[in-house]
C-alpha positions as protocol buffer text, in pm:
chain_id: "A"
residue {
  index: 1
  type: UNK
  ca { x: 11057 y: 12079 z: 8717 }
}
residue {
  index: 2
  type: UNK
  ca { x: 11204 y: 12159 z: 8369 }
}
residue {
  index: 3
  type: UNK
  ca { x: 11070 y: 11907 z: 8204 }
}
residue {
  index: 4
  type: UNK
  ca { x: 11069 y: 11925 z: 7838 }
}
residue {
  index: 5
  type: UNK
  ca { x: 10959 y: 11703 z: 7527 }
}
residue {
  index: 6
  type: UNK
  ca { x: 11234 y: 11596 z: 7310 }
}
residue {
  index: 7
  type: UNK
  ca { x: 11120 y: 11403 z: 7035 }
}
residue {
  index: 8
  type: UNK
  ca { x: 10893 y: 11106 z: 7238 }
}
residue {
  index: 9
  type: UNK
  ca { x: 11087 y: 11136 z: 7590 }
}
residue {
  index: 10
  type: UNK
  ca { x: 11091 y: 11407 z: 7817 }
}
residue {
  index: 11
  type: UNK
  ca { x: 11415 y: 11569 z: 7975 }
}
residue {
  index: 12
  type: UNK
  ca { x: 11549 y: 11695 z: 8250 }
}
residue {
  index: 13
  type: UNK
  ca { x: 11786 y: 11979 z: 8222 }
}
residue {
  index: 14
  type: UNK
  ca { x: 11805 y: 12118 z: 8571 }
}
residue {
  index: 15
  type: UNK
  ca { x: 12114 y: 12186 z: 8761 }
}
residue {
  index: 16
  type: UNK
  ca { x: 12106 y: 11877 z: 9049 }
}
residue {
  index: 17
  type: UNK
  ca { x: 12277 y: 12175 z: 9256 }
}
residue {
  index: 18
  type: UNK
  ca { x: 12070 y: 12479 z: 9376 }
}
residue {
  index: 19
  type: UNK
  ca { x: 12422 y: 12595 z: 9593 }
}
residue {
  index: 20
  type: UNK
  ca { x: 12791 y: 12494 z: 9546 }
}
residue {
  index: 21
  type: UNK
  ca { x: 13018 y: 12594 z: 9829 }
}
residue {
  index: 22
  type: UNK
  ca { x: 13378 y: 12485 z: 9890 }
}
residue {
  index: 23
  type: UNK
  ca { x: 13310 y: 12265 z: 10187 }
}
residue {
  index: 24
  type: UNK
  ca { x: 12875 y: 12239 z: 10096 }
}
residue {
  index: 25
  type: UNK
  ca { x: 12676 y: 12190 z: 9820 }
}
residue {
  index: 26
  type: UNK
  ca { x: 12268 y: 12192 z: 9833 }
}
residue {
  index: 27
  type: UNK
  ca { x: 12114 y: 11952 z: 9591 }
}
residue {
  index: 28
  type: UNK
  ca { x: 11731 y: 11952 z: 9525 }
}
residue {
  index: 29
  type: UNK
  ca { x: 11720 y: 11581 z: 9667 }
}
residue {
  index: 30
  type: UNK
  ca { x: 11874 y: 11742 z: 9981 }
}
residue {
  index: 31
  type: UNK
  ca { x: 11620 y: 12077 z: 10023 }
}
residue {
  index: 32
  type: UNK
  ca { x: 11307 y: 11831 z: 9886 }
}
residue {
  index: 33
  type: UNK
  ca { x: 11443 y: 11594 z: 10169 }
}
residue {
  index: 34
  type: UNK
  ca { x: 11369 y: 11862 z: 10440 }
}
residue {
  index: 35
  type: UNK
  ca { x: 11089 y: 12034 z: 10302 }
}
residue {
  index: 36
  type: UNK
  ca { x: 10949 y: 11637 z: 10292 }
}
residue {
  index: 37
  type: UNK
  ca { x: 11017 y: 11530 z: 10665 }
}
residue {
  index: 38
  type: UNK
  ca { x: 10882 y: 11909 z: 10762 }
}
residue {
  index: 39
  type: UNK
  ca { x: 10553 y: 11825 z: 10557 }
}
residue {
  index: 40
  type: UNK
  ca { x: 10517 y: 11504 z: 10726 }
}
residue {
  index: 41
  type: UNK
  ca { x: 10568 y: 11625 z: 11087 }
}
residue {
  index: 42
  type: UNK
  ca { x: 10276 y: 11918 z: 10996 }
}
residue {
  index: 43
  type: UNK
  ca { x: 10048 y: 11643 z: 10905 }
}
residue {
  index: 44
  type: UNK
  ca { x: 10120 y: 11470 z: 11196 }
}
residue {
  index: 45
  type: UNK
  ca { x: 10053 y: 11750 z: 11410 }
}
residue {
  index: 46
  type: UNK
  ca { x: 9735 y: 11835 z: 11282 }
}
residue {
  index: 47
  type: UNK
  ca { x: 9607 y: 11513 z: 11319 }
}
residue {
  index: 48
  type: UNK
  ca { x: 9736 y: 11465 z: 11605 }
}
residue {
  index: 49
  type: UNK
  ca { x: 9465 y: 11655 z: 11849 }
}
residue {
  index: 50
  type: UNK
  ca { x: 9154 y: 11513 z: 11662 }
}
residue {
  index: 51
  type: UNK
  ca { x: 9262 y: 11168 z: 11766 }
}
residue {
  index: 52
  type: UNK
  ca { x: 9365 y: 11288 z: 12104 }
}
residue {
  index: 53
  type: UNK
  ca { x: 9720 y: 11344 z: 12112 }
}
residue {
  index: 54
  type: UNK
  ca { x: 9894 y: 11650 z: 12204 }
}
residue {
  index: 55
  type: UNK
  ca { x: 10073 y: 11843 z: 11922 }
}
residue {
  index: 56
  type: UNK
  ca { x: 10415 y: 11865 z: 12152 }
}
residue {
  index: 57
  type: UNK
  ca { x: 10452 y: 11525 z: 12205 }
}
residue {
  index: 58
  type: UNK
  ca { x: 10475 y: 11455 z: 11820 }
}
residue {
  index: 59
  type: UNK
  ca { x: 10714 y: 11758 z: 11769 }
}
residue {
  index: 60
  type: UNK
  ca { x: 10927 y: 11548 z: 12052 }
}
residue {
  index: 61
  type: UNK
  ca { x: 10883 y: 11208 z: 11914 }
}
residue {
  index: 62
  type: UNK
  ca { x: 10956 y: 11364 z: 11534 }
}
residue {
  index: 63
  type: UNK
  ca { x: 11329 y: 11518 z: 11660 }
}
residue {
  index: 64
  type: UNK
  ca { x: 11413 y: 11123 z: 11780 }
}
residue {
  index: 65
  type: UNK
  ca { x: 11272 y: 11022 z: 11435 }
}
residue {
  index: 66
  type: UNK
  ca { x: 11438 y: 11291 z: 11222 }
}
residue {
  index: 67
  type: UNK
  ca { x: 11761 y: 11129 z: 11419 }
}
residue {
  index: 68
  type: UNK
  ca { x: 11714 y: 10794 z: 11349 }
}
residue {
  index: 69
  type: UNK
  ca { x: 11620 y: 10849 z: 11026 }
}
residue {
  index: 70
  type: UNK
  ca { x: 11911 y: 11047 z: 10927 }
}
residue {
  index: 71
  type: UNK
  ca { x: 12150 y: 10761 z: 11098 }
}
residue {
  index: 72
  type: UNK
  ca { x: 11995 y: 10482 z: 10920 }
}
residue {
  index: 73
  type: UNK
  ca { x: 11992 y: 10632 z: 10579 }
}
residue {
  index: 74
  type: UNK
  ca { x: 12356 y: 10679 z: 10594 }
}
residue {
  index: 75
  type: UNK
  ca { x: 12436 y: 10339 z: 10748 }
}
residue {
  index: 76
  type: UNK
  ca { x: 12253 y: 10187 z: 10476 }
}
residue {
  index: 77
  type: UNK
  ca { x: 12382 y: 10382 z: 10177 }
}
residue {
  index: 78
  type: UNK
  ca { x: 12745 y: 10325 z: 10356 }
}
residue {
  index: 79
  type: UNK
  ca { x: 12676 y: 9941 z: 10335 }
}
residue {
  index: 80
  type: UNK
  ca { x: 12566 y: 9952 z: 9975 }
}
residue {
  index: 81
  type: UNK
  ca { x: 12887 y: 10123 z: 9900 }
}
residue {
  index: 82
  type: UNK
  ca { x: 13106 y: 9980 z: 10179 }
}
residue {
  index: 83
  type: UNK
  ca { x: 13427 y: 9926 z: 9959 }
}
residue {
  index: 84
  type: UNK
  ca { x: 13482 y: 10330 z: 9916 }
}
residue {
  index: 85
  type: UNK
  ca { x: 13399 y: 10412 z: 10262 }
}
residue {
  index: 86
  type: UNK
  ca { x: 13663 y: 10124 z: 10369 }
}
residue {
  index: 87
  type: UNK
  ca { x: 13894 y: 10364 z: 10196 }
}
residue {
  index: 88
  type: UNK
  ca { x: 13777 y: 10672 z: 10257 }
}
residue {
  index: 89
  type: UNK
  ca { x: 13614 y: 10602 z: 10633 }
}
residue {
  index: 90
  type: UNK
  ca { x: 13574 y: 10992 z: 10709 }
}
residue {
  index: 91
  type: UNK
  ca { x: 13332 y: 11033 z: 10416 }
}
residue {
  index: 92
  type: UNK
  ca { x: 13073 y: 10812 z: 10627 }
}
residue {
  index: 93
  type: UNK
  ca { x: 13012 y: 11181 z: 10844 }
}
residue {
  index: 94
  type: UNK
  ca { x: 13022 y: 11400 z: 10511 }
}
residue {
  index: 95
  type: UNK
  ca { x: 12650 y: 11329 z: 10492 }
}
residue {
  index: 96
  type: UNK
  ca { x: 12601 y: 11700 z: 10368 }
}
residue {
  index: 97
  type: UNK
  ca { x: 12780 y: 11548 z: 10054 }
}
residue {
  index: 98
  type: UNK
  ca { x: 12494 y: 11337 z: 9957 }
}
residue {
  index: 99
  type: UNK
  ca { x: 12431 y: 10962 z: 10000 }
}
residue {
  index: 100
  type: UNK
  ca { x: 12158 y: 10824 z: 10134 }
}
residue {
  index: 101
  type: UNK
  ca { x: 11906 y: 10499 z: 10132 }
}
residue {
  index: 102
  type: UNK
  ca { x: 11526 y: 10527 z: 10150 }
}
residue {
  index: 103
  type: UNK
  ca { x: 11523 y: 10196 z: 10377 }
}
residue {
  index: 104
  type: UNK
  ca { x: 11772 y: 10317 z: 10639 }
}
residue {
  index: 105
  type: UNK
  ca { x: 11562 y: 10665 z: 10699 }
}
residue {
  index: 106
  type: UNK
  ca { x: 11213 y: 10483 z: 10695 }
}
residue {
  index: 107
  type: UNK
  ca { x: 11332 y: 10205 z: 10927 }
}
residue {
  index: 108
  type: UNK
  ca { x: 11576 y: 10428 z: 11141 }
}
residue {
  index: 109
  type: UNK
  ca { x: 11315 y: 10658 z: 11178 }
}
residue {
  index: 110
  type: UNK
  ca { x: 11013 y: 10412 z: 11308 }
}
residue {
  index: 111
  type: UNK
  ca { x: 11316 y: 10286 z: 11556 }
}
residue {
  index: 112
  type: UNK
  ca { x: 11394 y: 10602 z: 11703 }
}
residue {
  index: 113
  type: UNK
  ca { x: 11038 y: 10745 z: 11727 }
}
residue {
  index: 114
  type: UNK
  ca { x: 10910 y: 10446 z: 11841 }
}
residue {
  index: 115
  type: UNK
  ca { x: 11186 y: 10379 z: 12132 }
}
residue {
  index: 116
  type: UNK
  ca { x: 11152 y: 10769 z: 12219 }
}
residue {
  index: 117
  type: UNK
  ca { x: 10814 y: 10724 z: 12236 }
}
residue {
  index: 118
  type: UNK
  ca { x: 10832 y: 10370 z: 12436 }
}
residue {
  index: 119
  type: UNK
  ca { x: 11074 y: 10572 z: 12687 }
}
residue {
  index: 120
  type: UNK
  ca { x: 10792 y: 10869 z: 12748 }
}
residue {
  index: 121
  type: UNK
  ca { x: 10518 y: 10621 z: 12754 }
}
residue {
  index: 122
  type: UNK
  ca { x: 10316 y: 10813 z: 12468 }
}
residue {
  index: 123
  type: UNK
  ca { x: 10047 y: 10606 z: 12265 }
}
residue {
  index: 124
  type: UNK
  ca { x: 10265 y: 10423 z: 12012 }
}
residue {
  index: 125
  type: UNK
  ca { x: 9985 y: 10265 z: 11788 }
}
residue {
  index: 126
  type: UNK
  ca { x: 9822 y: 10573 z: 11756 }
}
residue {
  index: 127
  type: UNK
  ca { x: 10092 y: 10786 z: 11666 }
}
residue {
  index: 128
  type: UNK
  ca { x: 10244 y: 10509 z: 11426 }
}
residue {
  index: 129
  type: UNK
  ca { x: 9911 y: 10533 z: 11248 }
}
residue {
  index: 130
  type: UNK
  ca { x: 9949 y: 10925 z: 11232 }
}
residue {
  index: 131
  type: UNK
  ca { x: 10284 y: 10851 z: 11070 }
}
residue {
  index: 132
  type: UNK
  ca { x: 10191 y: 10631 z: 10808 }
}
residue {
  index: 133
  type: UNK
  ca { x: 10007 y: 10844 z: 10568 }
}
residue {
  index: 134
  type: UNK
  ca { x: 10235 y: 11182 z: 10672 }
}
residue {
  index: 135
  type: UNK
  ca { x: 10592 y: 10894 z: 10616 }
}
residue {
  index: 136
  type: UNK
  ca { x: 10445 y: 10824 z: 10242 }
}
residue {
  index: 137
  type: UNK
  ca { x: 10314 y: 11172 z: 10164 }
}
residue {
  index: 138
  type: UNK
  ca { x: 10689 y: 11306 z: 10266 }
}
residue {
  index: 139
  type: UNK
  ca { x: 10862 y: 11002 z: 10070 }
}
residue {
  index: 140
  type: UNK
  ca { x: 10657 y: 11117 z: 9759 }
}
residue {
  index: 141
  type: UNK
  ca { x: 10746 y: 11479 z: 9797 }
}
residue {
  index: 142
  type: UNK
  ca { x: 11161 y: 11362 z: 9839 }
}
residue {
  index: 143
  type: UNK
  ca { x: 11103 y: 11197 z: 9503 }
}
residue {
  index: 144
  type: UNK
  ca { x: 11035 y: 11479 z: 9358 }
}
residue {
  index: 145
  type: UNK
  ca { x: 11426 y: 11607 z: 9422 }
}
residue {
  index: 146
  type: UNK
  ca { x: 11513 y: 11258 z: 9273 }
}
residue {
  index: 147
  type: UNK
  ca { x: 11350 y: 11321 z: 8983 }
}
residue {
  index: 148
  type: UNK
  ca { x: 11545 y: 11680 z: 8943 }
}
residue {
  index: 149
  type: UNK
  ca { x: 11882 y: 11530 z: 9045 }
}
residue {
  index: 150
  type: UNK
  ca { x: 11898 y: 11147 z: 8853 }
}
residue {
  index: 151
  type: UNK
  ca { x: 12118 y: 11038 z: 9069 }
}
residue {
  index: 152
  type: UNK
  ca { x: 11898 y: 10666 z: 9092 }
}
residue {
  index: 153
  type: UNK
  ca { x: 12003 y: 10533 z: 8775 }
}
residue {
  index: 154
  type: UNK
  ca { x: 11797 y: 10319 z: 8573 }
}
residue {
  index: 155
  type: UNK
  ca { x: 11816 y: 10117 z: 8301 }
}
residue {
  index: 156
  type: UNK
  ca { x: 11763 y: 10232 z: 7924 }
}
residue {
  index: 157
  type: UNK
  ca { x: 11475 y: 10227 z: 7783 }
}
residue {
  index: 158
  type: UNK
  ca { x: 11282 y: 10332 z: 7443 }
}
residue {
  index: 159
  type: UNK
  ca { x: 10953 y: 10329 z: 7586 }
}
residue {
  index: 160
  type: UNK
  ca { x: 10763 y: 10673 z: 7496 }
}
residue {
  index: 161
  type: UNK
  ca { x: 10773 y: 10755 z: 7822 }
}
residue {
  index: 162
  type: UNK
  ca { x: 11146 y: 10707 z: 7898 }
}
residue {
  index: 163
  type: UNK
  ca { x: 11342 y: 11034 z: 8038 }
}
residue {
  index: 164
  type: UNK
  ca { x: 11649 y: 11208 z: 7944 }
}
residue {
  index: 165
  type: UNK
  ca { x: 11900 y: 11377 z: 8209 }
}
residue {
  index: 166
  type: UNK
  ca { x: 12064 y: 11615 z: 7970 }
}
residue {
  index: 167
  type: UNK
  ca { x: 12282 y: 11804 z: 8241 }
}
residue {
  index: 168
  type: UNK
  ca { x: 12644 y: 11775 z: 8319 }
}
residue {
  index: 169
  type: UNK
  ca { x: 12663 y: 11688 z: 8657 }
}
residue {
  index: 170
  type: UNK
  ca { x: 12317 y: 11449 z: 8680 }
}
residue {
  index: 171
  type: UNK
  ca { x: 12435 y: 11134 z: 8735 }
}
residue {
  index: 172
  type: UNK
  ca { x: 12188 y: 10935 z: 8507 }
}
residue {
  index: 173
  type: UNK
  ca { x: 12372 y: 11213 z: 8221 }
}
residue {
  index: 174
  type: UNK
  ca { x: 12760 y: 11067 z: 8339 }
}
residue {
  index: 175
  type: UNK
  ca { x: 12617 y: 10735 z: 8278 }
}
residue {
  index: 176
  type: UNK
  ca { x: 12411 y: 10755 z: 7989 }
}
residue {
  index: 177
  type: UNK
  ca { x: 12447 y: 11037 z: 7810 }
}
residue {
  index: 178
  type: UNK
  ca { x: 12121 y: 11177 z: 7616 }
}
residue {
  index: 179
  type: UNK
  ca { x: 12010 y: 10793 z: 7620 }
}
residue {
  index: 180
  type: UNK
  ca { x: 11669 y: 10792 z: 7772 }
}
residue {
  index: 181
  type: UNK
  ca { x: 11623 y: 10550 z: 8097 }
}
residue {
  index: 182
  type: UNK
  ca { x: 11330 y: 10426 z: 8268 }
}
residue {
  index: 183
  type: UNK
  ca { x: 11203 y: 10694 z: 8517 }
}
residue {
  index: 184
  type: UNK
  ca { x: 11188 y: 10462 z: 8843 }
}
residue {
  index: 185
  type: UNK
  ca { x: 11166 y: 10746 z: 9063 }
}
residue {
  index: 186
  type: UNK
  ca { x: 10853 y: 10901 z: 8892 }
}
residue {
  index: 187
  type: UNK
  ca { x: 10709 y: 10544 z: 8961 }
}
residue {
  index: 188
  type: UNK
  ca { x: 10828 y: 10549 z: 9345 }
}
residue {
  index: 189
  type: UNK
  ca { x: 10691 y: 10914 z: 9362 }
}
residue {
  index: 190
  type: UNK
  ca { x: 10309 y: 10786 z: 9246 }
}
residue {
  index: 191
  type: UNK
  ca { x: 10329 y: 10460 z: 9439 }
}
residue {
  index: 192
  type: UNK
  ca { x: 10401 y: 10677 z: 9763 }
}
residue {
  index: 193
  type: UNK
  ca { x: 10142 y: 10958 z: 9702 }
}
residue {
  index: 194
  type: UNK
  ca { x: 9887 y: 10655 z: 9600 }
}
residue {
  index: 195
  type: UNK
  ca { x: 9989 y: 10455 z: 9926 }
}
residue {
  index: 196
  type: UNK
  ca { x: 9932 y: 10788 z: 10121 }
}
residue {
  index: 197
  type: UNK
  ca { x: 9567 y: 10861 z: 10002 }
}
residue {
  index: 198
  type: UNK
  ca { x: 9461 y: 10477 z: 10057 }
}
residue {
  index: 199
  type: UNK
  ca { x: 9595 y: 10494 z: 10377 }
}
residue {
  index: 200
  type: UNK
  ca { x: 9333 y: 10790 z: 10486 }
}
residue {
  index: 201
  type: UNK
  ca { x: 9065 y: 10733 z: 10224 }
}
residue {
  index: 202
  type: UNK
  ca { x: 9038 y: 10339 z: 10281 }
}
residue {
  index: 203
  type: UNK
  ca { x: 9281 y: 10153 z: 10481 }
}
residue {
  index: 204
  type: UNK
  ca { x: 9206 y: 10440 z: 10776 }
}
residue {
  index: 205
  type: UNK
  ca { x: 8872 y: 10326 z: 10887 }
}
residue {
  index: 206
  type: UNK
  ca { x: 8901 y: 9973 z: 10795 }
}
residue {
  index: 207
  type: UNK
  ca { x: 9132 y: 9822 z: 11014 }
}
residue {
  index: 208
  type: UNK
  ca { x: 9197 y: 9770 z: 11339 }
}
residue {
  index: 209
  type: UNK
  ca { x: 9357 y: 9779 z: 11627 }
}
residue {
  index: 210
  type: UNK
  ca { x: 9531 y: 10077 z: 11661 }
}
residue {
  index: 211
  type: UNK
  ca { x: 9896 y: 10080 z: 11536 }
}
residue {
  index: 212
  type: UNK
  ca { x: 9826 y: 9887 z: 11231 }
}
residue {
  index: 213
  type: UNK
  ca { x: 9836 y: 10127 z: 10955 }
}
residue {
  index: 214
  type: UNK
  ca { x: 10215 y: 10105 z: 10938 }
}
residue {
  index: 215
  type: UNK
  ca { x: 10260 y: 9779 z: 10880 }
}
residue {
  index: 216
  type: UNK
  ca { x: 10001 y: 9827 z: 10552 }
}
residue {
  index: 217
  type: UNK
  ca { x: 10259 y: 10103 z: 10469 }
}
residue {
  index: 218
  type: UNK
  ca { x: 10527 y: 9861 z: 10507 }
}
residue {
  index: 219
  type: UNK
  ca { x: 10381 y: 9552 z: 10299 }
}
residue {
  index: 220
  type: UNK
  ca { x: 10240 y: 9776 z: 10048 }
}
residue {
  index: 221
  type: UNK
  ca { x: 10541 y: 10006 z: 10025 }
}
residue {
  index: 222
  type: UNK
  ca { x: 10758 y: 9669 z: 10026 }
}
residue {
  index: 223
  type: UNK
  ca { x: 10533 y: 9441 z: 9763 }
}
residue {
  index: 224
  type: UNK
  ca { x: 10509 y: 9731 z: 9536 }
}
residue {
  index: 225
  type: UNK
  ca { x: 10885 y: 9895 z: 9504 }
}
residue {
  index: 226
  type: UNK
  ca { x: 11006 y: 9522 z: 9495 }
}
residue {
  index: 227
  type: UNK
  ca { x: 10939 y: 9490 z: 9148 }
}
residue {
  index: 228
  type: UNK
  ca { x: 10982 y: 9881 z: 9026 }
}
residue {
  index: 229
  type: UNK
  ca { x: 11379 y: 9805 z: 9172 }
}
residue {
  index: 230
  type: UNK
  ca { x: 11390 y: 9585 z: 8849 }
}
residue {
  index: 231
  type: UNK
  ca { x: 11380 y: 9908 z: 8655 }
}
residue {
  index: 232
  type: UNK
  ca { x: 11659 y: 10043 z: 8841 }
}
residue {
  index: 233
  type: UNK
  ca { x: 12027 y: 9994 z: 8754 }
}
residue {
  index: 234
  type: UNK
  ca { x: 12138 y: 9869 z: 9088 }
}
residue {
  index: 235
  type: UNK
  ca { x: 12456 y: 9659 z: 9196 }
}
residue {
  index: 236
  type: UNK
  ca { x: 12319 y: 9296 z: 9214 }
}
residue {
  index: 237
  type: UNK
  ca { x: 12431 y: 9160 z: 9563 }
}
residue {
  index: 238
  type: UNK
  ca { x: 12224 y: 8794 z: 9593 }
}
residue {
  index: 239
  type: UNK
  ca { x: 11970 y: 8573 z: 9374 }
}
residue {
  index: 240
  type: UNK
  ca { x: 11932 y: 8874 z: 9087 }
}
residue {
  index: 241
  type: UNK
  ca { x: 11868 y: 9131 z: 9355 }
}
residue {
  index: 242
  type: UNK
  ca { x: 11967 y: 9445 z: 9440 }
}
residue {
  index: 243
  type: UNK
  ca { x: 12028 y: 9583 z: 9801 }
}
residue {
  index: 244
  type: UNK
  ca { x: 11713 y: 9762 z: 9790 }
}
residue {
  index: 245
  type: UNK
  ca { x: 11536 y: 9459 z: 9702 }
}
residue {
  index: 246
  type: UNK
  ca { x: 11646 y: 9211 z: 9984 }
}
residue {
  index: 247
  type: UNK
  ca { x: 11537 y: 9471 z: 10239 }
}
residue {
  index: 248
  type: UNK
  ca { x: 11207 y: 9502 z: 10097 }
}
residue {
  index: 249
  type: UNK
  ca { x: 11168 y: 9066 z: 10106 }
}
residue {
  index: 250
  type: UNK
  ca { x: 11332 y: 9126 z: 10477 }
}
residue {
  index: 251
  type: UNK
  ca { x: 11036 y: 9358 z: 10558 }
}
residue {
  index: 252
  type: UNK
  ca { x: 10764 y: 9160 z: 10402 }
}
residue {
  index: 253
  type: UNK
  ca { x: 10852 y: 8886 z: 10596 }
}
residue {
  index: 254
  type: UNK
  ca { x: 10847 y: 9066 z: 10926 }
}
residue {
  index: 255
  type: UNK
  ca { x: 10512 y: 9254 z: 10860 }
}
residue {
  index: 256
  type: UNK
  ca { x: 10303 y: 9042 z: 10652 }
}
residue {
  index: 257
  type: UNK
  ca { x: 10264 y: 8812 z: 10963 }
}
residue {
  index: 258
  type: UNK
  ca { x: 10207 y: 9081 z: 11188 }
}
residue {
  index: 259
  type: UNK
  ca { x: 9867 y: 9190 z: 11017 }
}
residue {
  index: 260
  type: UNK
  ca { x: 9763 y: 8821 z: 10955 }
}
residue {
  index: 261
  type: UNK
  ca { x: 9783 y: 8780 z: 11318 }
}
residue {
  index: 262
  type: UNK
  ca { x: 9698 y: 9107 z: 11436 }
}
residue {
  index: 263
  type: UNK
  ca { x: 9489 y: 9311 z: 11204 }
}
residue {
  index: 264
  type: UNK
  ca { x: 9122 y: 9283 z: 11187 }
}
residue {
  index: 265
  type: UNK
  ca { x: 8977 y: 9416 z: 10884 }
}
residue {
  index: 266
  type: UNK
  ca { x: 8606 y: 9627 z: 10918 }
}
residue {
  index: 267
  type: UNK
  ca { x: 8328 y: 9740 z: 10705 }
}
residue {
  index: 268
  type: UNK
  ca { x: 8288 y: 10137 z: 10711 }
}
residue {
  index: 269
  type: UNK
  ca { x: 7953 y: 10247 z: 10937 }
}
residue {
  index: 270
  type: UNK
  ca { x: 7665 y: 10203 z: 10721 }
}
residue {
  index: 271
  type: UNK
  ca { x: 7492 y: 10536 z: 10645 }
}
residue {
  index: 272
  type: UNK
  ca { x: 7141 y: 10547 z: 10843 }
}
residue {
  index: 273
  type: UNK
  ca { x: 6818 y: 10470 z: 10619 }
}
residue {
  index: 274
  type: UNK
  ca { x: 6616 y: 10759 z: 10517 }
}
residue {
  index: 275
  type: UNK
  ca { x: 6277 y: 10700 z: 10726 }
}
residue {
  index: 276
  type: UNK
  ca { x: 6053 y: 10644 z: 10346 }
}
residue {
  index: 277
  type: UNK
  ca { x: 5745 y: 10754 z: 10590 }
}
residue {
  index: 278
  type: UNK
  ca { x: 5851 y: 11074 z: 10745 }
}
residue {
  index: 279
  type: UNK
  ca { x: 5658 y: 11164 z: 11107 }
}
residue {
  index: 280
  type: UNK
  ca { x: 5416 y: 11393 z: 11109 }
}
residue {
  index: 281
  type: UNK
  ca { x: 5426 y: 11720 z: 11287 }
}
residue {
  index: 282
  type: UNK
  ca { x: 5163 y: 11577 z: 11556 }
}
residue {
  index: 283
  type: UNK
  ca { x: 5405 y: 11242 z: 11565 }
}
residue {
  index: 284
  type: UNK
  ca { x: 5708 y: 11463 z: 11632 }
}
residue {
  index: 285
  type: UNK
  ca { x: 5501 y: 11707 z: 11933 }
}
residue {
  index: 286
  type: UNK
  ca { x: 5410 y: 11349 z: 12076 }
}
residue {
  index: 287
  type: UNK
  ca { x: 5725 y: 11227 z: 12108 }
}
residue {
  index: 288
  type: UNK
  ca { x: 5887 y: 11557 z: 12264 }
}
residue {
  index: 289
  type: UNK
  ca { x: 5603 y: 11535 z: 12550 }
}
């Protein structure tokens, strides 16, 4: 990712831009974006037929999903910047320009899945818990294209650890110079990829009903992000929080009553004893007769 060590911090001197046109420009946010939802709808789709689910109706479900994700994530960012877009209202369609909000694509994108879905009568629950782990693998691999661009700006920092945007046109550069800054997205990028493999490796066989893994997306995703926003050099909007931060109370709220009445957590099957006193072959031939 062109990451290199400068003194104790570690830069990023990438071009945010992998094309410039006159009327389009292709950031690495932007390509990481699509190579991320097309990761997550793969997953999907493999899993889909082991839990009995045909492949085509997630394909059909995902376009609904892509759509309401895309919506939301622009409605959202327009919100948190609502004074420019007062002024400049036909930049709210210019969405190939850049500008848009993790919350409004995750949230947009249950909404219009899960109406599509409600509309074709396909098994919600089951497909929500297909999403779950495939949502926070593809939010993890979008980071990545965060991480490249700097364009979520966080605050200074001399930790060891701290990152440098050295090029021109990163935002986190325009702001900061060669000051190193927190890197808040490298800590949303592992709390997604972490979120994704508990999802499978634990949460997966643990819980029940059906439909339940995305609200432990959403309360983990929420809890967790909550306080890495305080790293982040957001606009403060109410009570010492950020935009970002008052969704992810909003959420918590919703969901964290939904699994206390709903959820019931299981033990994994117990592996069967090995028999200490194997049969015999006679044993065995008795048995079979």
């Amino acid at each position: 990712m062109g990451l290199d060590a400068i003194s104790l911090f570690f830069e990023v001197s990438m071009d945010p831009f992998i094309f410039r046109g006159d009327n389009f420009v292709l950031s690495w946010h932007g390509f990481l974006s699509v190579v991320a939802v097309i990761v997550a709808v793969y997953l999907v789709g493999r899993w889909a037929p082991k839990n009995g689910i045909n492949p085509d109706d997630v394909y059909s479900i995902a376009t609904w999903a892509i759509l309401g994700g895309i919506i939301g994530a622009r409605l959202v960012h327009v919100v948190d910047d609502l004074s420019y877009y007062a002024n400049n209202p036909v930049q709210i369609f210019a969405v190939w320009k850049g500008g848009i909000a993790i919350w409004g694509a995750v949230l947009g994108g249950f909404a219009g899945g899960w109406i599509y879905a409600s509309i074709r009568s396909f098994p919600r629950a089951r497909i929500a818990d297909l999403a779950a782990p495939a949502l926070a693998f593809g939010m993890g691999i979008g980071r990545i294209g965060d991480i490249i661009n700097g364009e979520h700006l966080a605050k200074l920092t001399m930790k060891p650890w701290g990152i440098v945007w050295s090029h021109p046109d990163s935002l986190s550069y325009q702001k900061w110079g060669l000051n190193p800054s927190h890197p808040a997205v490298v800590y949303e990028m592992l709390l997604d990829l972490a979120i994704g493999f508990l999802l499978i490796f634990f949460f997966r066989k643990r819980i029940r009903p059906d439909g339940m893994l995305f609200p432990v997306l959403l309360v983990s995703y929420s809890f967790f992000r909550f306080f890495i926003l305080f790293f982040h050099d957001y606009p403060i909007v109410v009570l010492g929080l950020n935009q970002a931060q008052v969704i992810c109370l909003i959420v918590l709220v919703v969901t964290v009553p939904i699994l206390f009445l709903k959820a019931n957590f299981i033990a994994p099957a117990e592996p069967e004893p090995l028999n200490e006193h194997p049969m015999t072959r006679s044993e065995r031939r008795r048995m079979k007769d």
